[in-house]
ZADO-1210 file (C-alpha; in nm, 4 decimals, padded with zeros to 6 digits):
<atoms>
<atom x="00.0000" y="00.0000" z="00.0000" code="UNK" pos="1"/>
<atom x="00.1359" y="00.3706" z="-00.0930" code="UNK" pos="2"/>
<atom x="00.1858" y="00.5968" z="00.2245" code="UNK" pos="3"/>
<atom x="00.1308" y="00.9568" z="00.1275" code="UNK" pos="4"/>
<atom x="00.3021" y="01.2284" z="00.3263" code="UNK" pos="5"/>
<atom x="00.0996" y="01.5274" z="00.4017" code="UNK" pos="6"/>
<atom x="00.1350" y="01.8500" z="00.6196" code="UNK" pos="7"/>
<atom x="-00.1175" y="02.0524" z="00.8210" code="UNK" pos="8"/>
<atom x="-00.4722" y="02.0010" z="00.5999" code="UNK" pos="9"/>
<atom x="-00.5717" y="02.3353" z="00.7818" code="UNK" pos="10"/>
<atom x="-00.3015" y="02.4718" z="00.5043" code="UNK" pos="11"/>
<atom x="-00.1323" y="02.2773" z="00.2955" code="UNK" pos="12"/>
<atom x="-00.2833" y="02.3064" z="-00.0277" code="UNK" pos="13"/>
<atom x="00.0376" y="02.1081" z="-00.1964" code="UNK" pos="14"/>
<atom x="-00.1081" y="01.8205" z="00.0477" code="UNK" pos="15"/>
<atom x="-00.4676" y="01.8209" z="-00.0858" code="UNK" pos="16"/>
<atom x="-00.4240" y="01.7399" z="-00.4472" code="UNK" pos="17"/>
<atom x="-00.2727" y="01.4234" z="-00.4193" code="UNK" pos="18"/>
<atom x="-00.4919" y="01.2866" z="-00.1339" code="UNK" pos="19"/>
<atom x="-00.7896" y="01.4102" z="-00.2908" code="UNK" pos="20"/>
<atom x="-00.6908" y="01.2391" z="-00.6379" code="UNK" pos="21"/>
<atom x="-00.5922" y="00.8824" z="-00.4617" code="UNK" pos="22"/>
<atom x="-00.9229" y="00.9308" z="-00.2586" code="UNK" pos="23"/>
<atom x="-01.1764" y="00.9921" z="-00.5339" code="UNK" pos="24"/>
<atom x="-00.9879" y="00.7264" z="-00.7477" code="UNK" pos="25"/>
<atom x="-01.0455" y="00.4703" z="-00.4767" code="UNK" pos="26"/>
<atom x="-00.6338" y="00.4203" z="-00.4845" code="UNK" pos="27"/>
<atom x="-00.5996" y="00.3033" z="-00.1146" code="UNK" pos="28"/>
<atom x="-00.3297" y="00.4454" z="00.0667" code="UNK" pos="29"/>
<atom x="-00.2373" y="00.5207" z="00.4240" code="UNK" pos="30"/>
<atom x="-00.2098" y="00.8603" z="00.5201" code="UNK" pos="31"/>
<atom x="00.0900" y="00.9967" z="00.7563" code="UNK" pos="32"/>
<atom x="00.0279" y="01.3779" z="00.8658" code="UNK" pos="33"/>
<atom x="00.3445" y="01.5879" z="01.0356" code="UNK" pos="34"/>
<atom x="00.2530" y="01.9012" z="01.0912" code="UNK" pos="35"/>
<atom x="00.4303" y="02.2477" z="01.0052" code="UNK" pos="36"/>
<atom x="00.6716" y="02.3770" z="01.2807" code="UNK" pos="37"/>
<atom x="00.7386" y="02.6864" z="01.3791" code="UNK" pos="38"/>
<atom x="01.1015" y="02.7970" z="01.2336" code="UNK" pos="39"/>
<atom x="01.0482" y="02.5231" z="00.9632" code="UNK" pos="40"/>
<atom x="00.9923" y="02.2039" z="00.9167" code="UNK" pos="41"/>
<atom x="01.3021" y="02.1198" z="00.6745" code="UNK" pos="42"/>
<atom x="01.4788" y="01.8475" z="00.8556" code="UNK" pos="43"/>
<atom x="01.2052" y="01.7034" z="01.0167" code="UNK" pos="44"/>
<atom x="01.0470" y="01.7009" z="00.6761" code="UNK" pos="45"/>
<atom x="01.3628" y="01.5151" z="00.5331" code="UNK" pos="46"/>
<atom x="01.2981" y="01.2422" z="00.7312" code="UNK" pos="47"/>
<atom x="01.0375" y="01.1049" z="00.4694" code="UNK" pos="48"/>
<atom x="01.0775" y="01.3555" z="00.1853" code="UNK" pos="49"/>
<atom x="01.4393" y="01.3972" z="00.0094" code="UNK" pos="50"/>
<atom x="01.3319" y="01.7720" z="-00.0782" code="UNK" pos="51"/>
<atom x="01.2462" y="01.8569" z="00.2935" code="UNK" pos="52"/>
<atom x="00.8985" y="01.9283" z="00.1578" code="UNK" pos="53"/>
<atom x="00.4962" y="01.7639" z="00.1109" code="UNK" pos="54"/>
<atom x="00.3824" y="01.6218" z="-00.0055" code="UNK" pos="55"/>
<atom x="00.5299" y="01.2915" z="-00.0607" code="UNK" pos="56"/>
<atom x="00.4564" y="00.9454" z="-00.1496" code="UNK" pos="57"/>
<atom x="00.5878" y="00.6125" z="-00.0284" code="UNK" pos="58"/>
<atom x="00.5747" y="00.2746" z="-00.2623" code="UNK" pos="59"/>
<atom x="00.7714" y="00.0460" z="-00.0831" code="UNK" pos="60"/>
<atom x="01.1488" y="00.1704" z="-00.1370" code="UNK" pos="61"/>
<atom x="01.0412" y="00.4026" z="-00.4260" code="UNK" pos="62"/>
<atom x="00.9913" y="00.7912" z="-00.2567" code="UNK" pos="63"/>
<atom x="00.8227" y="01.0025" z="-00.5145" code="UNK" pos="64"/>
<atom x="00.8057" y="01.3668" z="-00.4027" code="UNK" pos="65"/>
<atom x="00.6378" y="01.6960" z="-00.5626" code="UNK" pos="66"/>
<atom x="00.2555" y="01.7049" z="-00.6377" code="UNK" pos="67"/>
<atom x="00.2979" y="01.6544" z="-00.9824" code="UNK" pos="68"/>
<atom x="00.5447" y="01.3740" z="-01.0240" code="UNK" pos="69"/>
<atom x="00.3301" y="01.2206" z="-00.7227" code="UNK" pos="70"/>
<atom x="00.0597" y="01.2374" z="-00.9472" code="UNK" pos="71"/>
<atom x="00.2634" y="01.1223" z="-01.2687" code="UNK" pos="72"/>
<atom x="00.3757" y="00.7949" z="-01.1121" code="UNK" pos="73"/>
<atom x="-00.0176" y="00.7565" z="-01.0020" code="UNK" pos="74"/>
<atom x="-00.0477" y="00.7930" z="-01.3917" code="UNK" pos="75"/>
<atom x="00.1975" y="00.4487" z="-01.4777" code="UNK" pos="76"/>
<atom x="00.0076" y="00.2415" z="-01.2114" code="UNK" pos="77"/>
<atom x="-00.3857" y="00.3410" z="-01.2334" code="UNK" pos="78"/>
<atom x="-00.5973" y="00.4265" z="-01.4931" code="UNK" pos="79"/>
<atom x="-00.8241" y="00.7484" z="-01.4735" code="UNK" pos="80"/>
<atom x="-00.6042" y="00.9708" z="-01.3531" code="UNK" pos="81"/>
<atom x="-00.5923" y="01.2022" z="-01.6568" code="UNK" pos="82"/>
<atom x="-00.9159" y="01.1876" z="-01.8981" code="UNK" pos="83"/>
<atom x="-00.8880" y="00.9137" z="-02.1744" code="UNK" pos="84"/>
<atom x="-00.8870" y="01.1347" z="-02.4657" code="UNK" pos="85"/>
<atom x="-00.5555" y="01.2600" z="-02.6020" code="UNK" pos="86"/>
<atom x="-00.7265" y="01.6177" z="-02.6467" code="UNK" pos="87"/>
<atom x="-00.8478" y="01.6357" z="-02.3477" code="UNK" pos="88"/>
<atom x="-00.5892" y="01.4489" z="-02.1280" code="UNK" pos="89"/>
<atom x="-00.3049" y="01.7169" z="-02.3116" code="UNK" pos="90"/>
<atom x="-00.5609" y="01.9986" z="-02.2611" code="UNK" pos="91"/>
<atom x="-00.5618" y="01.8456" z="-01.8708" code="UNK" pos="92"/>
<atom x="-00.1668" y="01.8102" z="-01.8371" code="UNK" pos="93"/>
<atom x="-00.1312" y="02.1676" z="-01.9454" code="UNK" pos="94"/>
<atom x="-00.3741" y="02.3521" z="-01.7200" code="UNK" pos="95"/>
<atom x="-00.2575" y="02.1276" z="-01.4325" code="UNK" pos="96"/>
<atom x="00.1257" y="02.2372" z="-01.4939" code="UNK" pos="97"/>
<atom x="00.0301" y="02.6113" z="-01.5221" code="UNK" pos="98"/>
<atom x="-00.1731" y="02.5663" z="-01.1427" code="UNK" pos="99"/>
<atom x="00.1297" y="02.3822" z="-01.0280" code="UNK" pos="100"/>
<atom x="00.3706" y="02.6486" z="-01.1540" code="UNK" pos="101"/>
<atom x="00.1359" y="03.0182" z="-01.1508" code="UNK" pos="102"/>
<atom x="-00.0851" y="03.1778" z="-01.0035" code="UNK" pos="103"/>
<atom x="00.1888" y="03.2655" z="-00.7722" code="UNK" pos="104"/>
<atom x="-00.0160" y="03.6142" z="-00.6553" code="UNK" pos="105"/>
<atom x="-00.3097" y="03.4231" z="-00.5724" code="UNK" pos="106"/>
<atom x="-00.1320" y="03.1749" z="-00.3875" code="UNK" pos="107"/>
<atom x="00.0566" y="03.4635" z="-00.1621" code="UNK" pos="108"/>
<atom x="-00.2422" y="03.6899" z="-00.1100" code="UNK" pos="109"/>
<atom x="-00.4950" y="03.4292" z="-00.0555" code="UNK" pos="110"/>
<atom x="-00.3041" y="03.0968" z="00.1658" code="UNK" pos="111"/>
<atom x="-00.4976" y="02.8501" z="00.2122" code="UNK" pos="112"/>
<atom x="-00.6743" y="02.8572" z="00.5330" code="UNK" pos="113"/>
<atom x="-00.9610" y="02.6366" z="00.5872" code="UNK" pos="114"/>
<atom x="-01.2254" y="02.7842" z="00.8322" code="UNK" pos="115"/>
<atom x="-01.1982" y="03.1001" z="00.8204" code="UNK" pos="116"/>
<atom x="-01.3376" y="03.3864" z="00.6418" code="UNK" pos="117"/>
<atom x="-01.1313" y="03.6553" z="00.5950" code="UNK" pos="118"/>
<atom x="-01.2022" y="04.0178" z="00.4258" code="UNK" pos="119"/>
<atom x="-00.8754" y="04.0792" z="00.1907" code="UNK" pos="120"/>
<atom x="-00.7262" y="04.4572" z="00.3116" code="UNK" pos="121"/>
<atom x="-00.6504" y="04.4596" z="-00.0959" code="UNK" pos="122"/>
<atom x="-00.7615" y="04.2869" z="-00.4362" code="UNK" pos="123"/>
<atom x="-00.4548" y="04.3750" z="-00.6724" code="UNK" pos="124"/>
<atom x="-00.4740" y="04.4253" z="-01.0569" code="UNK" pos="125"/>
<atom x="-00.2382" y="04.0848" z="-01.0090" code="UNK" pos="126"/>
<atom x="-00.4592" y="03.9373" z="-00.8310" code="UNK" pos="127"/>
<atom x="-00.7431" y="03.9916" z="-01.0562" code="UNK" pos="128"/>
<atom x="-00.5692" y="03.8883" z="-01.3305" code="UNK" pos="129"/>
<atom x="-00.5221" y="03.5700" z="-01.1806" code="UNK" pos="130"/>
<atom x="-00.8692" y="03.4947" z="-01.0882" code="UNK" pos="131"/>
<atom x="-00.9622" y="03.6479" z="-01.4578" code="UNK" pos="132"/>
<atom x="-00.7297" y="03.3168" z="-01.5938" code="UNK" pos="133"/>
<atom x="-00.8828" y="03.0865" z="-01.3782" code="UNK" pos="134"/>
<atom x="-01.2287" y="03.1562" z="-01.4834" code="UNK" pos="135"/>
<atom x="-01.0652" y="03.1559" z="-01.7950" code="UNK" pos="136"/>
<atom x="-00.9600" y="02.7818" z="-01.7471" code="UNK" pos="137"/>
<atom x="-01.2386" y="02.6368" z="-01.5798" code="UNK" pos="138"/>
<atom x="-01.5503" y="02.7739" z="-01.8495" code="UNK" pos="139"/>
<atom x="-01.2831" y="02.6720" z="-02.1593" code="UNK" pos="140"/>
<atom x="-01.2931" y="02.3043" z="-02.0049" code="UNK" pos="141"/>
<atom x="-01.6944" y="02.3107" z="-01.8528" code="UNK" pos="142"/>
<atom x="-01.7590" y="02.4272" z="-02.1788" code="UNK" pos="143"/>
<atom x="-01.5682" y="02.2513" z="-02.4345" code="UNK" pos="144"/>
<atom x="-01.5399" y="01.9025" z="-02.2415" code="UNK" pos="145"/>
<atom x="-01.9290" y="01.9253" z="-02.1384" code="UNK" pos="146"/>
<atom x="-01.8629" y="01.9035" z="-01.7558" code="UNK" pos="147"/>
<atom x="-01.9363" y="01.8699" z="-01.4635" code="UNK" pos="148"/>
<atom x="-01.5772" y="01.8261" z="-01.4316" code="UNK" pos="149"/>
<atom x="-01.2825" y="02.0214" z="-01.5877" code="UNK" pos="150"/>
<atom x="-01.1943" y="01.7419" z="-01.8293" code="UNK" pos="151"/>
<atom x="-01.5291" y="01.5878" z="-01.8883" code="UNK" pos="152"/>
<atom x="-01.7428" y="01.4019" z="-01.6719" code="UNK" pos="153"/>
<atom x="-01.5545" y="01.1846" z="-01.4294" code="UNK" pos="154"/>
<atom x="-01.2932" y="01.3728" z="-01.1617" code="UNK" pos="155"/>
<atom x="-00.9604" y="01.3408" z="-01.3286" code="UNK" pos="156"/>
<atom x="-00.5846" y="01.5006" z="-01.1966" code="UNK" pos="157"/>
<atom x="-00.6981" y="01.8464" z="-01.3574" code="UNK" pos="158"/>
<atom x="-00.9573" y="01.9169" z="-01.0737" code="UNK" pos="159"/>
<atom x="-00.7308" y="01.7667" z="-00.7830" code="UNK" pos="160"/>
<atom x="-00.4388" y="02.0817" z="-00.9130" code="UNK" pos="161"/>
<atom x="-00.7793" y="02.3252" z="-00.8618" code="UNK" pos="162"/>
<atom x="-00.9438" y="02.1849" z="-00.6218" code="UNK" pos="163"/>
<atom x="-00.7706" y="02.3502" z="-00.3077" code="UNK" pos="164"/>
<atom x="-00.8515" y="02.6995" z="-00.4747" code="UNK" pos="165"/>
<atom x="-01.2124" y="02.6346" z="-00.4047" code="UNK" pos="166"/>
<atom x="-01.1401" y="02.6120" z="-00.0747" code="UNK" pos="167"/>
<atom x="-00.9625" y="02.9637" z="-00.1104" code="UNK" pos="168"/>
<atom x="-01.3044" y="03.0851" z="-00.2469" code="UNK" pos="169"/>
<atom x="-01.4640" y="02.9832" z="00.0073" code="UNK" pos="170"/>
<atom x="-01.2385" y="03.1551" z="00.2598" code="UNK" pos="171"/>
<atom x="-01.1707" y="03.5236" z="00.0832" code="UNK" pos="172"/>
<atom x="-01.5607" y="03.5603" z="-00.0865" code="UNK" pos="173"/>
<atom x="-01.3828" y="03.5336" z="-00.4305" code="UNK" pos="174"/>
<atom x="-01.5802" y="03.6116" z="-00.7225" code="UNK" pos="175"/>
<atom x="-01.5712" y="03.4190" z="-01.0731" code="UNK" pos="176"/>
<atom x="-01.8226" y="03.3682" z="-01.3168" code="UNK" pos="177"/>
<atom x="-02.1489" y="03.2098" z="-01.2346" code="UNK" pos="178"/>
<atom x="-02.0129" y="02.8661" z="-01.3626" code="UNK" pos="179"/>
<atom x="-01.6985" y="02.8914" z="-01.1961" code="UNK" pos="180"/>
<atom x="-01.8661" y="02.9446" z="-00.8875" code="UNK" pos="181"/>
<atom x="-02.0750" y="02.6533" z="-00.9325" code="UNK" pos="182"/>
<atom x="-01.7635" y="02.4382" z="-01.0322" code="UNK" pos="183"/>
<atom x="-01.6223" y="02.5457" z="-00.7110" code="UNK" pos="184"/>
<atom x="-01.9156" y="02.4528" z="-00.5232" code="UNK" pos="185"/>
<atom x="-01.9061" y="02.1002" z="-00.7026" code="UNK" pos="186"/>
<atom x="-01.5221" y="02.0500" z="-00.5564" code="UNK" pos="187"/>
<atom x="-01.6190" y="02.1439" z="-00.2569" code="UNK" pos="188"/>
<atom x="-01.9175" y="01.9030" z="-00.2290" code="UNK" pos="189"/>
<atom x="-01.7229" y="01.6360" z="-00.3084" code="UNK" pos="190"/>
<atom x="-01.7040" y="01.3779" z="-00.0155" code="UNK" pos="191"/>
<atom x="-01.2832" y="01.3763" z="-00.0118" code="UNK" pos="192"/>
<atom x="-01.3104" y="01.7793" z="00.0425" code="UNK" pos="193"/>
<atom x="-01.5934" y="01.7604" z="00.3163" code="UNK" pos="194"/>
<atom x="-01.3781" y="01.4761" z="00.4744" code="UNK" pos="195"/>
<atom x="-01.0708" y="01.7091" z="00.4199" code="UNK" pos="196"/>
<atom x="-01.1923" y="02.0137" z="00.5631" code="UNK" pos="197"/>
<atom x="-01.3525" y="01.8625" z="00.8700" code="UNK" pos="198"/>
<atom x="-01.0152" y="01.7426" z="00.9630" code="UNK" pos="199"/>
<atom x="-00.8611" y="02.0382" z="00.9083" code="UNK" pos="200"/>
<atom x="-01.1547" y="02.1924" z="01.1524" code="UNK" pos="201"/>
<atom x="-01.0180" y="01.9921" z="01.4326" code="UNK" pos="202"/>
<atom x="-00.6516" y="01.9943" z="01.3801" code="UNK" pos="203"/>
<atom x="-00.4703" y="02.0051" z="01.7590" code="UNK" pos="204"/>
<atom x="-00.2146" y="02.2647" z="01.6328" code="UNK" pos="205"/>
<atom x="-00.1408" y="02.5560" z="01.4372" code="UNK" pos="206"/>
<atom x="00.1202" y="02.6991" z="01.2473" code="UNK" pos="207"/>
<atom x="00.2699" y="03.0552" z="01.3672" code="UNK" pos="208"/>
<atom x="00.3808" y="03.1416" z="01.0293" code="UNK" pos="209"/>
<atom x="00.1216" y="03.0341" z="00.8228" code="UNK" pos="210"/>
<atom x="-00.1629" y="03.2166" z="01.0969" code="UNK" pos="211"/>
<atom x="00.0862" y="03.5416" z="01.0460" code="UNK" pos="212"/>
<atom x="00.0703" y="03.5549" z="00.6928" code="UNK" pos="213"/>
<atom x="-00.3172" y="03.4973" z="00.7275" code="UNK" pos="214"/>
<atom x="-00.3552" y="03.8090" z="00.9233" code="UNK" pos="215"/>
<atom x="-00.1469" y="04.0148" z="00.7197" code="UNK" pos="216"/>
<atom x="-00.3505" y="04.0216" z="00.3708" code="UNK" pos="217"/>
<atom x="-00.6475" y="04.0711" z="00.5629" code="UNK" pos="218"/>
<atom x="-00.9017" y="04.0486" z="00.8715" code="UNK" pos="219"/>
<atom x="-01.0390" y="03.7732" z="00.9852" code="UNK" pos="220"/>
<atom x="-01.4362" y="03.8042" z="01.0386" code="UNK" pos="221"/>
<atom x="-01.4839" y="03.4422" z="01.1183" code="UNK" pos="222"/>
<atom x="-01.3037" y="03.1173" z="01.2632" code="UNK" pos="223"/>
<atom x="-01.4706" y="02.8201" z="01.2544" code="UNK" pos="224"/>
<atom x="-01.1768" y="02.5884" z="01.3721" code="UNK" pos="225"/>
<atom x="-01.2782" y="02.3700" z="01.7478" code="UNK" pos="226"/>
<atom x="-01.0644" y="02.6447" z="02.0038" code="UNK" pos="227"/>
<atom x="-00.7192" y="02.4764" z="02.0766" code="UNK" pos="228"/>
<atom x="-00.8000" y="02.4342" z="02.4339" code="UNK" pos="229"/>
<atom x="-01.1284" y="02.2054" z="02.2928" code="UNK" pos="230"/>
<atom x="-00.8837" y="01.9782" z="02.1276" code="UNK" pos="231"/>
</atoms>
């Protein structure tokens, strides 16, 4: 069985998109969760991961580490985990790079942060030319592919890249198109992100640097996370 590396689901957005993909695959794996620490997690981190970082999976002696190659060696031992048309599956591989590489100003001014809302002090021109190439993305595939999902009609690697920015969404009060919106709803329906995200609810720790950065692109008007003293 593959063990798959993760770090704080409260944050780790890296994390989600492999777990979610081996989850709504049905590829069984067991998970092993270290959380962040403050000062960095590096050699802690190396323990499991030859890059220091998550997420990374296990299979057997073979370490396989970065979302993407993670999800390329999924590719070699499972079927469905890019869309069975050449068109689409290239159409898939290329939107799935660009997540895993951009949207770098989306990804600093809006961290993942799951239960919480928070009002953004600022929505840059870079920021909304980010969200303007997401929406950009997601109505090409809806649209061309038929839907409900990115690709087509089954969940495929494509939505597991995108998938943590509907949490992000959820937490800033993003606006897209109406069906980006809904597409975001439909990731976050999904039973592997309502199992997600309740775990991340009731994590027993948080992560000083992560909370910091939180608080600096905006307020927080909500926390829905169980008090640490709860725990």
């Amino acid at each position: 069985m593959y063990t798959l590396y993760i770090g704080n689901k409260t944050y780790s957005s890296w994390s989600l998109r492999p777990w979610l993909l081996m989850r709504e695959l049905n590829i069984s794996f067991e998970e092993r969760l270290t959380p962040f620490e403050d000062g960095g997690s590096y050699q802690t981190f190396r323990e499991f991961s030859p890059s220091g970082l998550v997420p990374c999976l296990h299979d057997q002696d073979t370490a396989v580490w970065d979302s993407m190659a993670i999800t390329e060696y999924l590719a070699e031992h499972h079927t469905r985990v890019w869309p069975e048309s050449p068109g689409a599956r290239a159409w898939a591989r290329s939107i799935a790079a660009e997540m895993h590489a951009g949207f770098k100003t989306l990804r600093n001014q809006c961290p993942m942060a799951i239960g919480l809302k928070v009002a953004l002090a600022q929505r840059s021109a870079e920021l909304h030319r980010d969200l303007s190439r997401l929406d950009e993305i997601w109505c090409y595939g809806l649209n061309t592919f038929g839907g409900p999902f990115l690709a087509g009609n089954r969940f495929t690697a494509a939505d597991a890249f995108f998938a943590p920015v509907a949490f992000r969404i959820d937490t800033y009060g993003l606006t897209l198109s109406q069906p980006a919106n809904d597409y975001a709803r439909r990731l976050l329906s999904l039973a592997g992100m309502q199992l997600w995200a309740r775990a991340a609810l009731v994590e027993p720790y948080k992560d000083t640097r992560q909370e910091d950065q939180i608080s600096r692109v905006g307020n927080i008007i909500e926390d829905r996370r169980t008090p640490q003293a709860e725990r």
